[in-house]
C-alpha positions in Angstrom: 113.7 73.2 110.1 113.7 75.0 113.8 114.1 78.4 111.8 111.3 77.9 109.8 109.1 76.9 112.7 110.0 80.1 114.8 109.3 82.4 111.2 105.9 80.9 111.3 104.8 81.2 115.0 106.2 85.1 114.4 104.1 85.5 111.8 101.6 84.1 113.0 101.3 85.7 116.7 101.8 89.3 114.0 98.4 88.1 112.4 96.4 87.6 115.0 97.5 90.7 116.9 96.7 93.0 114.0 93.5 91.5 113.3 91.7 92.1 116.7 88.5 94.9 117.7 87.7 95.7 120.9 84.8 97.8 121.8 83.2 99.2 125.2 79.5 98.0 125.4 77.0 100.4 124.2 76.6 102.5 127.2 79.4 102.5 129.1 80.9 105.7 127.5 79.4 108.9 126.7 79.2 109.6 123.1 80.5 112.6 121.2 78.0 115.2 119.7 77.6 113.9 116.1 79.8 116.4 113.5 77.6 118.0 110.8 77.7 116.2 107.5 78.8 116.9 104.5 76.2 117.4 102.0 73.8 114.4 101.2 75.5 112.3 103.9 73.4 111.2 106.6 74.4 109.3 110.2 75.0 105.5 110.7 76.6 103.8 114.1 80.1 103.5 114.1 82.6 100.4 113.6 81.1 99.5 117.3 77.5 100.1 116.5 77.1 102.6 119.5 77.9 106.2 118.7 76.5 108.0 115.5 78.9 109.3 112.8 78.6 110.8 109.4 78.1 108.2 106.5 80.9 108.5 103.7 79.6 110.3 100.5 80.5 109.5 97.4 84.0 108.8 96.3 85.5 108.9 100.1 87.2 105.1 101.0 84.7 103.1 103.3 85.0 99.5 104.7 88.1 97.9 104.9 89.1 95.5 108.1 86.2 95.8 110.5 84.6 99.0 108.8 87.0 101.1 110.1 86.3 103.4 106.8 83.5 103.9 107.3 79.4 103.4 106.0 78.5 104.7 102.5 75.6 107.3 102.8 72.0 106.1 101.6 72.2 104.9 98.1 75.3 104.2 97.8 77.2 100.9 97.8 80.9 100.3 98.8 82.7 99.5 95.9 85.1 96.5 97.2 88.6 96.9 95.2 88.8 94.7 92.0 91.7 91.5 93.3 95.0 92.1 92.3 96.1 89.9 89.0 98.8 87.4 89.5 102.8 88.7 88.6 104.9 86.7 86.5 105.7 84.0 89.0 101.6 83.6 89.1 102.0 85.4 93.0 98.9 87.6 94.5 99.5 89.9 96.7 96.3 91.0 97.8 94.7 93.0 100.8 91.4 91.7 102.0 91.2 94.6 104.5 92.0 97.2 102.1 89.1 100.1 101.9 86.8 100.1 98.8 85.1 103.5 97.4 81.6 104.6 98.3 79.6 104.5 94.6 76.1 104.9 93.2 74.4 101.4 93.9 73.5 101.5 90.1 77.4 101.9 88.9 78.9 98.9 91.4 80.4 96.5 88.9 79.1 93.6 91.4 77.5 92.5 94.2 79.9 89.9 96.2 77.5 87.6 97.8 78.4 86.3 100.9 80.3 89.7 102.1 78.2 90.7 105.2 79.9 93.8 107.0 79.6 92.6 110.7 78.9 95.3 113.2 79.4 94.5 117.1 75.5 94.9 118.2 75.0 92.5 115.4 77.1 89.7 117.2 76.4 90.3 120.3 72.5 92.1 120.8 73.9 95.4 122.2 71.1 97.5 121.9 71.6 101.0 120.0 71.0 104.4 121.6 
């Protein structure tokens, strides 16, 4: 019983360490020059919501845990990754943070209601540059 207890807390003090953001306030740092985009990419804020960065073009990975992918350009829609199917023992293992693909809007097989990608200024009012 004593062994399984200490697995858990292990596991679980792994968990929420690899599961935390932190971010400067908007301000407090000087951003970099924004790189030139690739071709039909344009600029969104970054996983922080402060600095601007190129938007992921069609095909690249986006999302994932906290958006560190990245933003789909404008008309596009990232394309979460279909959930695993169940092995023989009727086991999942399955990712939540693992990065989708930035698609046409049109071609995304679903919309998954419910799935808001939270951005800090969203949380907590930092104002953008």
């Amino acid at each position: 019983m004593g062994k399984i207890l200490i697995i858990c807390l292990v596991l679980l003090a792994m968990v929420n360490g690899l599961a935390a953001l932190s971010c400067l306030p908007c301000g407090e740092f000087e951003c970099q020059e924004p790189p030139k985009c690739k071709r039909n990419a344009n600029y969104v804020k970054d996983v922080c919501g402060c600095c601007d960065v190129c938007a992921k073009v069609k095909g690249e990975s986006c999302g994932g845990l906290w958006n560190l992918d990245g933003t789909c350009a404008d008309g596009l829609i990232c394309q979460e990754p279909d959930p695993p199917t169940p092995n023989e023992d009727g086991l999942i293992a399955f990712n939540p943070h693992e990065p989708g693909t930035c698609v046409k809007d049109k071609k995304a097989k679903k919309e998954k209601k419910g799935r808001k990608r939270h951005y800090r200024r969203d949380i907590f009012g930092d104002s953008e540059k």
